[in-house]
N, CA and C of each residue as an Amber inpcrd file, in Angstrom:
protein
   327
  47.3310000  31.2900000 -16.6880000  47.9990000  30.8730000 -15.4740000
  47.8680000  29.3550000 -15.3320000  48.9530000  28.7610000 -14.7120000
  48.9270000  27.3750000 -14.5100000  48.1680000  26.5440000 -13.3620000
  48.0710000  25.7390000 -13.0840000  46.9340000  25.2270000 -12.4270000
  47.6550000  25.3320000 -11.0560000  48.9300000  25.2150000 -10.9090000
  49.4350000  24.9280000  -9.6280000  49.6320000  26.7100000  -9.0380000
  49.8730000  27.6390000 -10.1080000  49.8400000  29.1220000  -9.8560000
  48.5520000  29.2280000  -9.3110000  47.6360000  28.6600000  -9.6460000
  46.1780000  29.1380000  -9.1410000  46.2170000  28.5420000  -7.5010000
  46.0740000  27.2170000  -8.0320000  46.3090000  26.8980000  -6.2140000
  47.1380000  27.4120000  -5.4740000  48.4890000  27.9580000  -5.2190000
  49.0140000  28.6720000  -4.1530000  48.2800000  29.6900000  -4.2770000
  47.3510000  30.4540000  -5.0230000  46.9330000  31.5390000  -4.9260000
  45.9070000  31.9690000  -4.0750000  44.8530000  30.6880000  -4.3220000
  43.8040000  30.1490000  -3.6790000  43.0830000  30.6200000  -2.3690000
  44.3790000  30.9170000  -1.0040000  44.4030000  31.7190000   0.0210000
  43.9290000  33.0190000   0.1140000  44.2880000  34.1350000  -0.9020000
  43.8840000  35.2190000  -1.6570000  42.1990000  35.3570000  -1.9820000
  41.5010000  35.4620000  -0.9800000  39.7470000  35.1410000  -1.1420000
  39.4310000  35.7840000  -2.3920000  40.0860000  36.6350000  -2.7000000
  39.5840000  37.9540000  -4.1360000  39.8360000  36.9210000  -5.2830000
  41.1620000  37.0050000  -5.3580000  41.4180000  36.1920000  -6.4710000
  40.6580000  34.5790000  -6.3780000  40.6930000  34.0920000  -5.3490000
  39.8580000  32.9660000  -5.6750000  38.0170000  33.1610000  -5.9370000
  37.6950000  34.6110000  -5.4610000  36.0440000  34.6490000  -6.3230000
  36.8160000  34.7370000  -7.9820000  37.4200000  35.9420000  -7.9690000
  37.6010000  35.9760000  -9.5440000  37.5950000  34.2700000 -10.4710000
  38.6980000  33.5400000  -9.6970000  38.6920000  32.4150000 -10.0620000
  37.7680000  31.3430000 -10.6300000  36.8690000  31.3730000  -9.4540000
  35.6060000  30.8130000  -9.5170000  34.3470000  31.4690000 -10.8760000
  35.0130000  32.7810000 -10.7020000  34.4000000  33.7750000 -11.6840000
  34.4250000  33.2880000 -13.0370000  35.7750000  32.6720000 -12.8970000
  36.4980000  32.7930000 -14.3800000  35.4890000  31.1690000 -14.8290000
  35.3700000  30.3100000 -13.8050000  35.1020000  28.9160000 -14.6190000
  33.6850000  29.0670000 -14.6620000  33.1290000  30.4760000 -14.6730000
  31.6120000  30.8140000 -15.6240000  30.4090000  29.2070000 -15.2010000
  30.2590000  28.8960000 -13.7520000  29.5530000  27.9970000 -13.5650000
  29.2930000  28.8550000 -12.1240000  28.4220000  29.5200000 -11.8530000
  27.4270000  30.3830000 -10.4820000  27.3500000  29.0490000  -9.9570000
  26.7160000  28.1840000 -10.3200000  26.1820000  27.3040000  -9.3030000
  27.3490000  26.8230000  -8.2360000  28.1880000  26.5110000  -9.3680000
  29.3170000  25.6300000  -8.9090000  30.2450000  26.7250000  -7.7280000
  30.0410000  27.5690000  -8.0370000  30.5340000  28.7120000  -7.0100000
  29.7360000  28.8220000  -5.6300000  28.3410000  29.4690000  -6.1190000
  27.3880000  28.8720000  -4.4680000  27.6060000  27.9050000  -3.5970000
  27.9310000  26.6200000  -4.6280000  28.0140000  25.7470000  -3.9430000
  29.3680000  25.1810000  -3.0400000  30.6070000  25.5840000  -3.6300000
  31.4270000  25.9970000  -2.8300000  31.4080000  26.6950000  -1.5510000
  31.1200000  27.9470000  -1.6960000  31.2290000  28.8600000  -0.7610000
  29.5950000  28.4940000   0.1900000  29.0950000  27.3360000  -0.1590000
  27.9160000  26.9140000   1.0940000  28.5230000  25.8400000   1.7460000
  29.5200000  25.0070000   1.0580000  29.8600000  24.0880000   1.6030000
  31.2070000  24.6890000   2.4140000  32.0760000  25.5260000   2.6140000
  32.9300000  25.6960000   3.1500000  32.4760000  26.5830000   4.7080000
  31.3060000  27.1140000   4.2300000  30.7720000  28.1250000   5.7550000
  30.8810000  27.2360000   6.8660000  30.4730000  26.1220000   6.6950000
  30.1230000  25.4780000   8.4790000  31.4790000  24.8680000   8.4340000
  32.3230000  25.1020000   8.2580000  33.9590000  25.2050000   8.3700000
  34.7470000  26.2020000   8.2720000  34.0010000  27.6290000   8.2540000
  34.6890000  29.2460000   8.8510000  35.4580000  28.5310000   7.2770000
  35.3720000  28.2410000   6.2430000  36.2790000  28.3380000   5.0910000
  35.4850000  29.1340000   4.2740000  36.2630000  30.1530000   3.8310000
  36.1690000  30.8650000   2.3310000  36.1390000  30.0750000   1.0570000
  35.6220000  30.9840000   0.2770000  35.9210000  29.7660000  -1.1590000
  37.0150000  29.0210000  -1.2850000  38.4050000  30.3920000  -1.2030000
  39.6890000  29.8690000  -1.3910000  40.2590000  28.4780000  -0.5720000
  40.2020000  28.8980000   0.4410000  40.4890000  27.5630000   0.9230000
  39.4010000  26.1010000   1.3600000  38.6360000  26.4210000   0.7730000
  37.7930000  25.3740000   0.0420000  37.9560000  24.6510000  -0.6620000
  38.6680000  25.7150000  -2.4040000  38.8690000  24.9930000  -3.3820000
  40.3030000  24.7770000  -2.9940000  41.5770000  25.0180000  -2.0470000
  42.8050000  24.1280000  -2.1470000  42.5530000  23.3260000  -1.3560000
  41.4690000  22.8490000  -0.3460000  41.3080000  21.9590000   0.6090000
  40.6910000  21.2840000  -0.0940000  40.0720000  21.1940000  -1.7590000
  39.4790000  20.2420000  -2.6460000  40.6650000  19.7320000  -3.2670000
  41.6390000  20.6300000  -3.8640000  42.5460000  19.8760000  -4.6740000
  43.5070000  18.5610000  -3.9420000  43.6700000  18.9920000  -2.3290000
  44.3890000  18.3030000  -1.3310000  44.1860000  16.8660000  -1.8040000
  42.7590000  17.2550000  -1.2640000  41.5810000  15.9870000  -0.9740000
  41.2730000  14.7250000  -1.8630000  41.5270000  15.6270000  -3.4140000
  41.3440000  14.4960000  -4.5180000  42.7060000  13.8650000  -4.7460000
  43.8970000  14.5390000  -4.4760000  45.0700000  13.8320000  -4.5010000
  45.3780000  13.2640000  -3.7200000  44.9850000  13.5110000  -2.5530000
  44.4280000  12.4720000  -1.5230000  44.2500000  10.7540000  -1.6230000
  42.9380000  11.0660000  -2.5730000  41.5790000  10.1190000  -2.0800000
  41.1490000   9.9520000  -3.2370000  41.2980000  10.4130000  -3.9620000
  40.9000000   9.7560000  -5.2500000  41.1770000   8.7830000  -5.9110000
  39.9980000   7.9260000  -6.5700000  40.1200000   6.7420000  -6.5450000
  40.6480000   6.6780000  -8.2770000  41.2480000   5.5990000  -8.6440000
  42.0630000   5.1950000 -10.0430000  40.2060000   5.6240000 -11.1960000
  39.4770000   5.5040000 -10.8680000  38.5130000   5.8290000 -11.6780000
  38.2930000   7.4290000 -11.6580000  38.6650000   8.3080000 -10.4650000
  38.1600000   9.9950000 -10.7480000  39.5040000  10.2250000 -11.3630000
  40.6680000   9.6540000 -11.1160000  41.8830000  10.2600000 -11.8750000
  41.5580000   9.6100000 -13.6030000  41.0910000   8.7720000 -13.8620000
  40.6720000   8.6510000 -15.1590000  39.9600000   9.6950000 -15.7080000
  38.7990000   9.8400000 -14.9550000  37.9530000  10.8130000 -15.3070000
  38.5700000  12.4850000 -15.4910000  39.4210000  12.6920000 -14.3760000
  40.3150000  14.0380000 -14.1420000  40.8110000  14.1790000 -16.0450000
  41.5440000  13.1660000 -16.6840000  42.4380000  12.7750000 -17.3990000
  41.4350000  13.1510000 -18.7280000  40.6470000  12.4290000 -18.7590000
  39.2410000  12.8350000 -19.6990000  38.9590000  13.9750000 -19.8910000
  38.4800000  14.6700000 -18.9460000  38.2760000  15.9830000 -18.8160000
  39.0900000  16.8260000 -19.2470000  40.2070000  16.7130000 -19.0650000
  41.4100000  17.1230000 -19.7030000  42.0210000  17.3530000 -20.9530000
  41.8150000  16.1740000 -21.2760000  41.6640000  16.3070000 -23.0230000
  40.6190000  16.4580000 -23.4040000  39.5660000  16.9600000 -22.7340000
  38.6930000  17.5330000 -23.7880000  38.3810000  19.2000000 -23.9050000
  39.3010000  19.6940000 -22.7590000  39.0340000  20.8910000 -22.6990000
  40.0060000  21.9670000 -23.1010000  39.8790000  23.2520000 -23.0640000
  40.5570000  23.8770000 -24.0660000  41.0960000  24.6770000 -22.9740000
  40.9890000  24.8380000 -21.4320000  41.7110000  24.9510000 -20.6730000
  41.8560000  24.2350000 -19.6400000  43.1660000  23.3780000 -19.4390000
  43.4830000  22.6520000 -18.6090000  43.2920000  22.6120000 -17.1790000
  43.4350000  23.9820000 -16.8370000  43.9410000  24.3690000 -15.6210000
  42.6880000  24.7380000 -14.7190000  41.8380000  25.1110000 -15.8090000
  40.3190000  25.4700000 -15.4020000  39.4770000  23.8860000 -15.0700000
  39.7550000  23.3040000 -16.2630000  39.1740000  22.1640000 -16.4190000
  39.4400000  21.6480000 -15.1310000  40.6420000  21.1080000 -14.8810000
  41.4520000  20.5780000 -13.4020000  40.6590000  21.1680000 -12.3370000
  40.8750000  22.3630000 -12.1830000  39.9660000  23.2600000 -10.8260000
  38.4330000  22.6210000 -10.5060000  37.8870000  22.9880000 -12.0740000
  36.0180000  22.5950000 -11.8280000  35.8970000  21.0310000 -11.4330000
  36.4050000  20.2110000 -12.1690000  37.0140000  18.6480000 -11.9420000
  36.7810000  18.5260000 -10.6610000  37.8120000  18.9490000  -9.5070000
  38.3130000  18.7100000  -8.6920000  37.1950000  19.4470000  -7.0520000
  36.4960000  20.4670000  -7.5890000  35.5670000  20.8270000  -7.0590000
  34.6010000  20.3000000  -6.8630000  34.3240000  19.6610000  -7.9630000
  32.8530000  19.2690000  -8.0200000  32.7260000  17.7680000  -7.5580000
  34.2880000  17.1860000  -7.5250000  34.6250000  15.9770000  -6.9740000
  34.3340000  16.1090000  -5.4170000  35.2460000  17.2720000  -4.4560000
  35.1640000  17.3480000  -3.3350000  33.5370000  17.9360000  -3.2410000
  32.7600000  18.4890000  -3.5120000  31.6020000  18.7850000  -3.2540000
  30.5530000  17.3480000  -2.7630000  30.9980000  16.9180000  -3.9220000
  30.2690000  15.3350000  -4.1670000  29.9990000  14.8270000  -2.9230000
  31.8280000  14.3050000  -2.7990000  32.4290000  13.6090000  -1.9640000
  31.3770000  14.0790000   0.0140000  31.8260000  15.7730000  -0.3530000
  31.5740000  16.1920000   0.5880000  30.0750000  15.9880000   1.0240000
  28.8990000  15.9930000   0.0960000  27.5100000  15.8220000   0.3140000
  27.2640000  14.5970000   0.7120000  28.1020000  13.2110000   0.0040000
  28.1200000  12.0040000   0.3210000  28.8760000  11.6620000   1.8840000
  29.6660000  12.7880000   2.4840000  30.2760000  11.9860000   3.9320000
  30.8910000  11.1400000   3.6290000  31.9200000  11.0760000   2.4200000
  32.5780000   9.8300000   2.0600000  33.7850000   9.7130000   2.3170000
  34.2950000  11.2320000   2.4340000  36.1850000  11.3420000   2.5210000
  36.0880000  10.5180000   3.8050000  36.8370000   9.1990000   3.9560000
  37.2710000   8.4930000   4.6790000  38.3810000   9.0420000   5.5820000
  39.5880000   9.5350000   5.3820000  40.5080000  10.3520000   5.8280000
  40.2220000  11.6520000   6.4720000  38.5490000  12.2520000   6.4160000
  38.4960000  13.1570000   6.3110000  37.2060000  13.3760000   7.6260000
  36.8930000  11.8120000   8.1510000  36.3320000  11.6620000   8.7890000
  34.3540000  12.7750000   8.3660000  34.3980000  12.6880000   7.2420000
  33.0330000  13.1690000   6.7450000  32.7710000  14.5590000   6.7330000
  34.0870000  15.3410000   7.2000000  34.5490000  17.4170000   7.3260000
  34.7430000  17.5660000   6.1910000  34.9600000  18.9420000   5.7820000
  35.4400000  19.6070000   4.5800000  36.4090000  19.5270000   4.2510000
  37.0540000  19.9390000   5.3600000  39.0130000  19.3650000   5.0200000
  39.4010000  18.9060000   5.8820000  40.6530000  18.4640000   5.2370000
  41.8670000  17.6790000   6.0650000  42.8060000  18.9540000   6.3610000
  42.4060000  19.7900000   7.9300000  43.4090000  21.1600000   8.1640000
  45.0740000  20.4210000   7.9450000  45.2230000  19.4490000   8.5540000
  46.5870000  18.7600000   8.7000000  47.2660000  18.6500000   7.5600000
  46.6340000  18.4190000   6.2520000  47.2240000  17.6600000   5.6110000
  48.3300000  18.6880000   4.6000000
């Protein structure tokens, strides 16, 4: 499945554990679904309120990095997802999303 099939899917809480399932990193999953609770968010809309966020706000150095990651992995779409998670996690522990006033997501955007 393609990366953008996954994200509309995302909403779908099942399919987004499976999802999370699929990129075989537990931690990286906990840590999602701890960071979305004190925002009533599920994983799913966690991880599309991450992808928002980095297309957002991401700076010419994480889209390098996105790009890297990319070619080195043998699935794109996965690669993109964990990327982009672990970016908004970051972001999110640091209080840095500027736009985002230091929340999980941008509901608006």
């Amino acid at each position: 499945m393609v990366l953008g099939q996954v994200l509309e899917r995302l909403g779908d809480e099942a399919f987004a554990a499976e999802t999370l399932v699929a990129l075989e990193d537990l931690n990286l999953m906990v840590e999602v679904e701890k960071a979305g609770r004190p925002f009533g968010e599920g994983i799913g809309e966690y991880a599309a309120g991450a992808s928002r966020r980095f297309a957002q706000l991401a700076s010419d150095e994480d889209w390098l990095a996105l790009m890297t990651a990319l070619e080195r992995a043998d699935d794109a779409g996965t690669a993109c997802l964990k990327h982009m998670l672990e970016w908004s996690l970051r972001h999110d522990a640091e209080g840095t999303d500027e736009g985002c006033g230091g929340q999980c997501t941008c509901k608006g955007s």
